[in-house]
C-alpha positions as CSV (number, residue, x, y, z in Angstrom):
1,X,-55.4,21.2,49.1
2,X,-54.4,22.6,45.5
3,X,-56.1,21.1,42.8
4,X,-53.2,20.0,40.0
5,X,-52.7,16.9,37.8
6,X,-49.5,14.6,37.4
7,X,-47.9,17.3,34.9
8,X,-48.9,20.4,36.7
9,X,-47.3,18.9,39.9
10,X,-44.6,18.0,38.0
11,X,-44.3,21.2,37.1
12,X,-44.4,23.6,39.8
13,X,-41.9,21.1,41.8
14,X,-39.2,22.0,39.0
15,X,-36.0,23.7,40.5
16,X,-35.3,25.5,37.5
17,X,-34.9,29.3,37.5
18,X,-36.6,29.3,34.1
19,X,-39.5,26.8,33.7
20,X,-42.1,26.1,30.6
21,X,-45.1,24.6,30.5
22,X,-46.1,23.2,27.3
23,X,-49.4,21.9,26.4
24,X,-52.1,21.2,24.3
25,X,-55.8,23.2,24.4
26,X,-57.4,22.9,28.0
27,X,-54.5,21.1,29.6
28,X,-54.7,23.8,32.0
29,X,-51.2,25.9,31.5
30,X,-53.1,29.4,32.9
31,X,-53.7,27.6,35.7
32,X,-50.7,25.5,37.1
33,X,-48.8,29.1,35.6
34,X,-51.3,30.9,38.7
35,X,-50.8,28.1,41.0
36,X,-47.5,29.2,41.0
37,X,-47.9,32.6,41.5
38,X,-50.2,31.9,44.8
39,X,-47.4,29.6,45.7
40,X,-44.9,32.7,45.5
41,X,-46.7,35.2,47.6
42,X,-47.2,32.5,50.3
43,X,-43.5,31.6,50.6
44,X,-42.2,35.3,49.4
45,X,-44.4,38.1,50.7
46,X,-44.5,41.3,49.5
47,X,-42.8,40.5,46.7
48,X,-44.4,41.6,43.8
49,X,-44.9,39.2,40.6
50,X,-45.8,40.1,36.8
51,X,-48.2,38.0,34.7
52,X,-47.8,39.2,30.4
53,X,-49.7,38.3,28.2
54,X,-49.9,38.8,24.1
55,X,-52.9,41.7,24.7
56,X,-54.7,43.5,27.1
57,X,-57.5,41.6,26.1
58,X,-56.1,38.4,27.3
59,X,-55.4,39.7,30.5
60,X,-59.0,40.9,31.5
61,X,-60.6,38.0,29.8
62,X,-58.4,34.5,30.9
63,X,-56.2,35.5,33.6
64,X,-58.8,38.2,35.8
65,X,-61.0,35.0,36.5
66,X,-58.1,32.5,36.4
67,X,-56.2,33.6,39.3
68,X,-59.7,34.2,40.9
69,X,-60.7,30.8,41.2
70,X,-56.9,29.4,41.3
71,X,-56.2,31.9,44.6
72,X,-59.1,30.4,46.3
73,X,-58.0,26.8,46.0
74,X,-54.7,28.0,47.1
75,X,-56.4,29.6,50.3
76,X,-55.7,33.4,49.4
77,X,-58.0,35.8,48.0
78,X,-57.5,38.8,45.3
79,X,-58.7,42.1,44.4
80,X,-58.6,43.1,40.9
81,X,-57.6,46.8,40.1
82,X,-58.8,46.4,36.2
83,X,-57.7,50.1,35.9
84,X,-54.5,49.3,37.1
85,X,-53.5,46.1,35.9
86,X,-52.9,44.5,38.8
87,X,-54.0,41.8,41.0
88,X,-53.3,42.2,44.9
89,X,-53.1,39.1,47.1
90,X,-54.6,38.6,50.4
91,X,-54.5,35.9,53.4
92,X,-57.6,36.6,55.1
93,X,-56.5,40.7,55.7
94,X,-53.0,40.6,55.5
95,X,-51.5,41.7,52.1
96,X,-49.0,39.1,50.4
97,X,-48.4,41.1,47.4
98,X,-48.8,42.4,43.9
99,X,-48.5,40.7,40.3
100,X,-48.2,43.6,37.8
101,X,-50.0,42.9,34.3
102,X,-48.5,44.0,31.6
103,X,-49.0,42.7,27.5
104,X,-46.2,41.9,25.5
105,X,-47.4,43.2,22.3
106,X,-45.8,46.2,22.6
107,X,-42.1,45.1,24.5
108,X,-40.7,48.0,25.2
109,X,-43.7,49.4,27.4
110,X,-42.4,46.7,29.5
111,X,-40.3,48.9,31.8
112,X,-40.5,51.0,35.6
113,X,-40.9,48.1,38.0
114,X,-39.2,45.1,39.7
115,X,-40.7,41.6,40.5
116,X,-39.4,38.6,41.8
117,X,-41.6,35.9,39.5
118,X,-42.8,36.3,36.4
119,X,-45.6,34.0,34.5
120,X,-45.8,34.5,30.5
121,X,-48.6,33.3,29.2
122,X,-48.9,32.1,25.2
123,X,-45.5,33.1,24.7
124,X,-45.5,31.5,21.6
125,X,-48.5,33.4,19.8
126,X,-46.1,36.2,19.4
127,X,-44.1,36.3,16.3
128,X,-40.1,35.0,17.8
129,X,-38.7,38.2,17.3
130,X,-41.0,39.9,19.4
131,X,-41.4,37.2,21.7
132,X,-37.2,37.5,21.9
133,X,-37.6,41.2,22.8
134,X,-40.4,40.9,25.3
135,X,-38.4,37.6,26.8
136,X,-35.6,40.5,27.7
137,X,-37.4,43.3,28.7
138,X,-38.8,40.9,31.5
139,X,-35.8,39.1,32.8
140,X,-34.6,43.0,32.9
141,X,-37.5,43.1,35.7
142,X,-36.1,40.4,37.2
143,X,-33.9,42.2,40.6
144,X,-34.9,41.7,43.6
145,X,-32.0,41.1,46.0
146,X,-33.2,38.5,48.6
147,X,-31.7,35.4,49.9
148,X,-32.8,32.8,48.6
149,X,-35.2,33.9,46.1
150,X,-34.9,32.4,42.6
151,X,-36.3,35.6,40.8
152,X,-37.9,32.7,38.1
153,X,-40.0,32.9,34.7
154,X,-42.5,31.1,34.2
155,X,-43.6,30.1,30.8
156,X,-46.6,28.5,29.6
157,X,-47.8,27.7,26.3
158,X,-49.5,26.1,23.3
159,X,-46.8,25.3,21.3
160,X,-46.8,27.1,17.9
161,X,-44.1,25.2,15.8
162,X,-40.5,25.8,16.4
163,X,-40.1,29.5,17.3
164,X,-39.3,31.6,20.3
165,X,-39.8,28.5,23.3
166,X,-38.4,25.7,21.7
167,X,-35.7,27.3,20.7
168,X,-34.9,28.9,24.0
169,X,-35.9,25.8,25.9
170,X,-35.3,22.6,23.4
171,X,-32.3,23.7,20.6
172,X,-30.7,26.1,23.3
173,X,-29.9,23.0,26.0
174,X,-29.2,20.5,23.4
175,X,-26.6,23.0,22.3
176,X,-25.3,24.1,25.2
177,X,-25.9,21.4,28.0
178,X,-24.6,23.7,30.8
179,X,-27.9,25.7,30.5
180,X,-29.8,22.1,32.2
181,X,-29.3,23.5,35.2
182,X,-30.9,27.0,35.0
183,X,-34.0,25.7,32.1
184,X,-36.5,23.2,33.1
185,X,-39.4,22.1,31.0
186,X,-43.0,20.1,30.9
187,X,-44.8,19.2,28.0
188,X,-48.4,18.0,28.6
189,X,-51.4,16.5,26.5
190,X,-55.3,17.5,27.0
191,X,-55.6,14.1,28.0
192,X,-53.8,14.6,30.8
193,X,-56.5,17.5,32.5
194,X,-59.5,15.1,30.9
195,X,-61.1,14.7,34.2
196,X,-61.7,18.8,34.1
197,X,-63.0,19.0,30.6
198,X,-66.5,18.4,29.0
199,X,-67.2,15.4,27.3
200,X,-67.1,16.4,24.0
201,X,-64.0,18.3,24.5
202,X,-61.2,16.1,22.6
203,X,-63.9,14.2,20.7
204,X,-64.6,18.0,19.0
205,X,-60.9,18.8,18.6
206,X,-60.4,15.6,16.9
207,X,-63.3,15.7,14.6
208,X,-62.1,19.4,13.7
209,X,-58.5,19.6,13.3
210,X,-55.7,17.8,11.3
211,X,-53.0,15.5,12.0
212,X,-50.2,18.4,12.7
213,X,-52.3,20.2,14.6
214,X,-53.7,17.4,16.9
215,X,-50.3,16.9,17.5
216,X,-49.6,20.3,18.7
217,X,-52.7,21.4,20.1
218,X,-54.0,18.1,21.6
219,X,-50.3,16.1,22.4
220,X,-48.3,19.5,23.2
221,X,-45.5,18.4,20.9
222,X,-43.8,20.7,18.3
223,X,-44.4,20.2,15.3
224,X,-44.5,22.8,11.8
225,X,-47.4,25.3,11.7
226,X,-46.6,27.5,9.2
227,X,-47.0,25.6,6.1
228,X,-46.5,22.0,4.8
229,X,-43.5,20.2,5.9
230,X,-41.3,18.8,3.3
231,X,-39.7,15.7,4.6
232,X,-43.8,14.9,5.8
233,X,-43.0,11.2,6.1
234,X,-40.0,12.0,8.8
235,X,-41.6,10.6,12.3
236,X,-38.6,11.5,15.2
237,X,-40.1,8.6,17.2
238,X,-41.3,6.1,14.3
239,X,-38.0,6.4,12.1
240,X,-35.8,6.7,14.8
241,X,-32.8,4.4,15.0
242,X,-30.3,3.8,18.2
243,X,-27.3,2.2,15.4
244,X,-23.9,3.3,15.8
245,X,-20.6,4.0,13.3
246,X,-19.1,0.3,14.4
247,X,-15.0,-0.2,13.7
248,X,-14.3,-0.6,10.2
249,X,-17.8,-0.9,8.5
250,X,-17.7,1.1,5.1
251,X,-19.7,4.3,5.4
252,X,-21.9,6.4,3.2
253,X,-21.6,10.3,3.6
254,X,-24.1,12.3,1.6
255,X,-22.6,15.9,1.2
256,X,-23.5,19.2,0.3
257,X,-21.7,22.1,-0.9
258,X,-21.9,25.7,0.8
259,X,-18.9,27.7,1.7
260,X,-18.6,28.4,5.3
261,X,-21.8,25.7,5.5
262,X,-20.9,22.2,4.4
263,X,-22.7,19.4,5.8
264,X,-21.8,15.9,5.7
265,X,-24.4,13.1,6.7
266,X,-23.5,9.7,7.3
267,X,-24.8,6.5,7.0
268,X,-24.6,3.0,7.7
269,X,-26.7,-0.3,6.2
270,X,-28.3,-2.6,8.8
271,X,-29.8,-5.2,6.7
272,X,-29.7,-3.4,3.5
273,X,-31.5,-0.4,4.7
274,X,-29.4,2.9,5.4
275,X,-29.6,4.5,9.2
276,X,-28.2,8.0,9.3
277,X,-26.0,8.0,12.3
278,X,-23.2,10.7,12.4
279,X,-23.1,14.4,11.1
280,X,-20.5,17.1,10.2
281,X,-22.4,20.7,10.1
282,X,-20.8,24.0,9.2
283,X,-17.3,22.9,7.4
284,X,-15.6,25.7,6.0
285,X,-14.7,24.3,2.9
286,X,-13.9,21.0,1.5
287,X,-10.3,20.7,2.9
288,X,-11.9,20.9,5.8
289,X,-14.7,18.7,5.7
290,X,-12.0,16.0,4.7
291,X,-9.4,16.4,7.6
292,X,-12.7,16.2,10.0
293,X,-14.2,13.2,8.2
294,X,-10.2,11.7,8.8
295,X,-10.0,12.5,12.1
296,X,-13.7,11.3,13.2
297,X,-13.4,7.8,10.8
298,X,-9.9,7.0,10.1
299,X,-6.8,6.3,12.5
300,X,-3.9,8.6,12.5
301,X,-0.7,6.9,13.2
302,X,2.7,8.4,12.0
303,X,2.4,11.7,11.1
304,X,-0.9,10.5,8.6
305,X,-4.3,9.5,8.5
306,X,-4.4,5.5,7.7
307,X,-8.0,4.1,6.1
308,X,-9.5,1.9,8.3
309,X,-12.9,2.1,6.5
310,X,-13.8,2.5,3.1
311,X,-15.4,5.8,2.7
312,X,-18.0,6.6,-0.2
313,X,-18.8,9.8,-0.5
314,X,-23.1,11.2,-2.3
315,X,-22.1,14.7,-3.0
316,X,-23.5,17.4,-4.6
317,X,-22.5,17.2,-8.5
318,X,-22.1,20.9,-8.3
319,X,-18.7,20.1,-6.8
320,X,-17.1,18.6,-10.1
321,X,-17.6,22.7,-11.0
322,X,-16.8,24.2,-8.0
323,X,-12.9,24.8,-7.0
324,X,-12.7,25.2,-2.8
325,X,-8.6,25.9,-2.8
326,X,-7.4,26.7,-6.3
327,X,-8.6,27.1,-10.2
328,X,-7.0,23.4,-11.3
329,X,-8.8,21.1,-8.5
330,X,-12.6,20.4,-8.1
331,X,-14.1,20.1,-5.0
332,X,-14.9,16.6,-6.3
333,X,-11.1,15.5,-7.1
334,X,-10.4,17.0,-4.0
335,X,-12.3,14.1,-2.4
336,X,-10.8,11.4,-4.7
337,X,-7.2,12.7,-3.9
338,X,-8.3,11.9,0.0
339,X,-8.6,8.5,-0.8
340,X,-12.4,8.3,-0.6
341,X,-14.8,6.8,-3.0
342,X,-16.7,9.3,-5.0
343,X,-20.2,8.9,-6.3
344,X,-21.8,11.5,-8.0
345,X,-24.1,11.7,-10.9
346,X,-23.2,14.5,-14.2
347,X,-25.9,16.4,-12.5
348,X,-28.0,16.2,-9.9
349,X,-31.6,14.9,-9.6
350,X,-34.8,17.5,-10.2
351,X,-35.3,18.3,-6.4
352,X,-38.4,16.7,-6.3
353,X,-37.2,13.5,-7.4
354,X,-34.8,13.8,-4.8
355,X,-37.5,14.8,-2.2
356,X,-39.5,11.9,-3.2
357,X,-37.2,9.3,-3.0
358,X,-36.5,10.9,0.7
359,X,-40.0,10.5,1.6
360,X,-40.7,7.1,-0.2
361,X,-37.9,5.9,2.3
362,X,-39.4,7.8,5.6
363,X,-42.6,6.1,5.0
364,X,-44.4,4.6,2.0
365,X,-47.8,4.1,0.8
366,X,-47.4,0.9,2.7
367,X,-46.9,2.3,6.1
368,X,-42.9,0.8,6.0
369,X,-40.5,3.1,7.6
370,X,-37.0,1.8,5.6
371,X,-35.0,4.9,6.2
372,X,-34.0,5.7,10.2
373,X,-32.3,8.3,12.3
374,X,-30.4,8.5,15.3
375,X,-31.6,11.9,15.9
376,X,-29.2,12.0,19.2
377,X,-26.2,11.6,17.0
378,X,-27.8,13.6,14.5
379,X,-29.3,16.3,15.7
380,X,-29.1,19.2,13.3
381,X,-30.1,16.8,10.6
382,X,-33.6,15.2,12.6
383,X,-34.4,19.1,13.3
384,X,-34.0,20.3,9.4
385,X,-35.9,17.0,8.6
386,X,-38.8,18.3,10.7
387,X,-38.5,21.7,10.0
388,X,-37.9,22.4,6.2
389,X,-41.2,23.6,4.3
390,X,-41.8,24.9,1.0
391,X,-41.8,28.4,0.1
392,X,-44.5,30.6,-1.3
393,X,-43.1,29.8,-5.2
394,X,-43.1,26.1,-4.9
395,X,-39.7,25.3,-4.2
396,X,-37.8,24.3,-0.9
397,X,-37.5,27.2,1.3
398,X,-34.0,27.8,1.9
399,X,-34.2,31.1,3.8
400,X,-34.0,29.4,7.6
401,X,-30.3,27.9,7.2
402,X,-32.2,23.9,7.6
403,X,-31.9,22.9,3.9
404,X,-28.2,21.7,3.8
405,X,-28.4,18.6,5.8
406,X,-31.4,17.8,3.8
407,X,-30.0,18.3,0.6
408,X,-26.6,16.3,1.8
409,X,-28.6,12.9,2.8
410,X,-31.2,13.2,-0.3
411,X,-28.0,12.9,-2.6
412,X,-27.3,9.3,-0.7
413,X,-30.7,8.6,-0.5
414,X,-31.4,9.3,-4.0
415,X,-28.6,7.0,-5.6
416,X,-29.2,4.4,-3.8
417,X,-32.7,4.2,-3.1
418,X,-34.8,5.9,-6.3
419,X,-37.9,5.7,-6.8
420,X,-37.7,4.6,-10.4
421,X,-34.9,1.8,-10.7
422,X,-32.8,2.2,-13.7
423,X,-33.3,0.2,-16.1
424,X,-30.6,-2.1,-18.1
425,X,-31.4,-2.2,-21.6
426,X,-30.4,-5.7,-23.2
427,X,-29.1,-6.4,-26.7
428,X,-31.7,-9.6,-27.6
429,X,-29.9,-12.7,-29.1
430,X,-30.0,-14.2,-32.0
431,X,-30.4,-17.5,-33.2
C-alpha cells in the first residue's frame, strides 16, 4: 500500500482539475506530487506526464530520487534518461508511460509536446510573473483528447507570501466562486509528516527561524516574505470578528479618496470596541460612493433614499480640497449634502500616528486584541491588512493597489481610538 499521511490522502482524492498542495519544509509535497503521477500511469497508460521544476538542478537532485523511491511504494518501477529529461514508467516489463521534465526558468522553452498530467513543483520560488508565464505555457501542454481524462495540474509548494498560487488558488475563487469547481487546494504543516522526519527536525526550524517564517515554512500558511508587514499586529484568526451591520445601529465608515478607487470601510461598536464589518472598494467617485452607501444602509421608498441609520462618515481630510463633480462643491460637502455625519480633522494625522494607533488596536503591548474583522464580509480590507509593507524609503508602499482600505479604516481608527488622548485644558478657579 502507498505510504501518505491525512493531508496527502486528502490530497490526491481531490476531484479538482487543478489541485495545490501547500506546505511547510518536509511535509512531503514532492512526494504526494509523485504519488500522483504513479497513480496516473496506473489508471491512464501511455499517457505521458510532465514534472517542472524552477531549474534543472532541482530536477536531477529532488525529483530523480523522489519518484524513485515513490514509484516503488506505488508498485511500478522507472528508468531515468538524465540526458533526456525524462522518467519512463514500468509495471514489471510493460511500459505505462513517460513524464517529460522540463524547468520553468526559462517559460517559453516549454513547448513541442502533449501530456495528460502535469506536477509543478515550488511554483512559488519563481518571481509571479514568470510563474504566470510558465503556469500558461503548461496548461498549453495540456490536450490529450480521451474520455474521461481530467488533463490536471498539479501544484505543490512552500508558500512564498502572496504571489503566483495564492492568488490563482485563494484571491481567484474568493472572487469568482464559480472557479470552486475546477481549483482544489491543501495546505499542510511539517507536523503533519512528523512521523517521517528526524528528531531534531522542527526543534532546528524553530530554534532558527522567525515568527513569519515558522508560519510559512513550518504551518504552510501565507503570510508576507518580502519585507516587514505594516499592520504587524493584524492576526486573520486572533482579530477576527463574526458581527454583522444589524437594522438601524448608527455606523462608522472610514473613507479614502482616489478617483476610480475609493474605498469605504465600515464599522460597528460591540461594547465600545469597533468591528469592521462591511466594505465598498473601487467607487468611482464620491457621487458614487454615496448612492452605494444609500442603497446598501438606507431604505428607498418613494422615489428617495429615507435614513434609517445615522451614518458618520472618517474621511480623508484631503476631501475638503478635492472637488469630484464641479469647482464649488468639496468632496466633503458632498457628504454633508447626503445627509451623513462628517468627521474629519483640518488635516490628517502623520501616517505613522495613524499606523500606530491601527496597530495599538490589533494588538497591544498587553496582548489585547480591541480592534476585529469580519474578514468574510471584508475581504479586500483583511487581505491589504495582511499584505501592506513598507517601501524601500520608509514610507507605506503604495505601489500594489492594497493601501486604500488601509488608509480608509486608520482615519476611523485614528479619531476615535488615538494613541495619545487629547487633552482638555481647564481655566483654574479662583477664590
Amino acid at each position: 500500500m502507498p505510504s501518505l499521511n491525512v493531508p496527502q490522502s486528502q490530497f490526491l482524492e481531490l476531484p479538482h482539475k487543478f489541485r495545490s498542495f501547500v506546505a511547510g519544509f518536509g511535509s512531503g509535497k514532492t512526494w504526494v506530487g509523485c504519488a500522483a503521477l504513479c497513480r496516473h500511469f496506473w489508471e491512464w497508460p501511455k499517457i505521458n506526464a510532465g514534472y517542472f521544476a524552477p531549474t534543472y538542478p532541482q530536477i536531477r537532485d529532488i525529483f530523480f530520487p523522489t519518484i524513485e523511491e515513490v514509484a516503488f511504494d506505488w508498485g511500478l518501477k522507472v528508468k531515468t534518461k538524465e540526458s533526456d529529461k525524462e522518467v519512463e514508467f514500468y509495471s514489471g516489463r510493460q511500459y505505462r508511460g513517460t513524464t517529460i521534465c522540463r524547468s520553468m526558468e526559462k517559460p517559453q522553452t516549454i513547448v513541442g509536446f502533449k501530456i495528460g498530467h502535469a506536477l509543478v513543483d515550488e511554483l512559488d520560488v519563481l518571481a509571479a510573473t514568470k510563474a504566470q508565464q510558465a503556469w500558461r505555457k503548461i496548461i498549453a501542454r495540456m490536450r490529450y483528447k480521451v474520455d474521461g481524462l481530467k488533463n490536471g495540474v498539479d501544484v505543490t509548494t512552500t508558500p512564498e507570501g502572496f504571489k503566483f498560487v495564492y492568488q490563482q488558488f485563494v484571491k481567484q475563487l474568493r472572487e469568482k466562486p464559480s472557479l470552486a469547481g475546477m481549483y482544489g487546494l491543501v495546505q499542510a504543516s511539517t507536523f503533519d509528516n512528523e512521523l517521517n522526519l528526524p528528531g531534531d527536525y522542527i526543534p532546528s526550524l524553530m530554534e532558527s527561524y522567525p515568527e513569519q517564517l515558522i508560519r510559512a515554512y513550518l504551518n504552510g500558511q501565507f503570510v508576507n516574505l518580502t519585507s516587514g508587514t505594516i499592520y504587524h499586529g493584524y492576526d486573520r484568526k486572533l482579530n477576527a470578528s463574526q458581527e454583522a451591520v444589524e437594522p438601524g445601529e448608527p455606523l462608522f465608515i472610514g473613507m479614502d479618496f482616489n478617483v476610480g478607487k475609493m474605498a469605504a470601510v465600515t464599522h460597528v461598536k460591540r461594547l465600545g470596541l469597533p468591528h469592521a464589518v462591511d466594505e465598498v472598494m473601487n467607487a468611482y467617485d464620491t457621487p458614487d460612493m454615496i448612492r452605494r452607501l444609500k442603497e446598501r444602509y438606507w431604505l428607498y421608498a418613494e422615489g428617495e433614499y429615507r435614513p434609517t441609520r445615522e451614518i458618520r462618515i472618517y474621511p480623508d481630510a484631503s476631501g475638503d480640497g478635492r472637488r469630484s463633480v464641479n469647482a464649488s462643491t468639496t468632496d466633503l460637502a458632498l457628504l454633508r449634502q447626503a445627509g451623513f455625519k462628517v468627521i474629519a480633522p483640518a488635516a490628517n494625522p502623520p501616517v505613522k500616528d495613524r499606523i500606530n494607533a491601527m496597530n495599538a488596536m490589533l494588538c497591544n503591548a498587553q496582548g489585547e486584541r480591541r480592534y476585529r474583522v469580519n474578514a468574510d464580509r471584508c475581504p479586500t480590507y483583511a487581505d491589504c491588512l495582511e499584505q501592506q509593507v513598507w517601501a524601500a524609503n520608509g514610507e507605506p508602499d503604495k505601489t500594489q493597489d492594497n493601501d486604500h482600505p488601509n488608509d480608509a479604516a486608520g482615519y476611523f481608527v485614528h479619531k476615535e481610538y488615538p494613541i495619545v488622548k487629547p487633552v482638555i485644558q481647564t481655566q483654574s478657579l479662583r477664590l
